[in-house]
C-alpha positions in Angstrom: -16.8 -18.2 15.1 -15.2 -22.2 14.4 -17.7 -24.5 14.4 -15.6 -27.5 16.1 -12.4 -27.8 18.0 -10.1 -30.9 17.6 -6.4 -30.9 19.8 -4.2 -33.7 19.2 -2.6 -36.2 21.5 0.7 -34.0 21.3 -1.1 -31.0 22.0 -2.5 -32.2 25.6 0.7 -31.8 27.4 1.1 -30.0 30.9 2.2 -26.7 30.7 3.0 -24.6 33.1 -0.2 -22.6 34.5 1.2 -19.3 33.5 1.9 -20.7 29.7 -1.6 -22.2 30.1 -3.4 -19.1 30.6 -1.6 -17.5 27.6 -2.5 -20.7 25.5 -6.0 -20.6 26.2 -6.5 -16.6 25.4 -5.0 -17.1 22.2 -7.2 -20.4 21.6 -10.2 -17.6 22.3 -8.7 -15.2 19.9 -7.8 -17.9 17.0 -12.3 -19.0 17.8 -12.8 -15.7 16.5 -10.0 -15.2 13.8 -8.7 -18.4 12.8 -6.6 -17.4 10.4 -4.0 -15.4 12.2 -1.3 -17.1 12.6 1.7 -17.3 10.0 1.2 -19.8 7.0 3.8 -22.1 6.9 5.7 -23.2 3.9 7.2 -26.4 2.6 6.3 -29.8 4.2 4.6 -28.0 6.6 2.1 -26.0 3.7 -1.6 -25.8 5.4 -0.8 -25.4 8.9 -0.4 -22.1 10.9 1.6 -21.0 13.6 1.5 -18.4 16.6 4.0 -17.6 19.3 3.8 -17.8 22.7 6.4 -17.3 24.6 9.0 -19.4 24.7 6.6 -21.9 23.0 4.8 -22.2 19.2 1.8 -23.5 18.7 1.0 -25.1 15.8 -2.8 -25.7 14.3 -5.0 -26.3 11.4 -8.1 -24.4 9.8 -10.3 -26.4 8.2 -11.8 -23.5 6.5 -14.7 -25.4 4.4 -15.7 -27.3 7.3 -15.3 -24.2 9.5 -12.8 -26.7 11.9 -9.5 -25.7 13.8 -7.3 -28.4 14.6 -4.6 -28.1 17.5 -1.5 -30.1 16.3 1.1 -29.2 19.1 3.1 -27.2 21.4 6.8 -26.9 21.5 9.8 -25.0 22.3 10.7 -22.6 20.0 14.7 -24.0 20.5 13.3 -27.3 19.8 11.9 -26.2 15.7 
């Protein structure tokens, strides 16, 4: 299990409650699995992404300091 949790200013948004839920199960999943989500590529090399509907989440591990860091939450139409 991650040691520490960091989210971003971006990342504390409001969401609606439903989206919300959905966020915070996958933030329970990603405690246990961190590395999950899809590696990106390019300028965006060392960050990881998951879907959630209609939204991606994008994060950080921190694998040697056992750390995820929350980056942000947007709409997929807005990549």
């Amino acid at each position: 299990m991650v040691k520490e949790i960091i989210r971003t200013n971006s990342f504390l948004r409001k969401l609606d409650k439903s989206i919300l839920e959905k966020v915070e199960k996958l933030i329970i999943k990603l405690l246990y699995s961190p590395e999950t989500g899809k590696p990106m590529r390019h300028d965006r090399k060392g960050t990881r992404e998951v879907y959630v509907p209609p939204f991606r989440m994008s994060y950080r591990y921190d694998k040697p300091r056992d750390i995820l860091i929350f980056l942000d939450i947007y709409h997929k139409d807005n990549q």
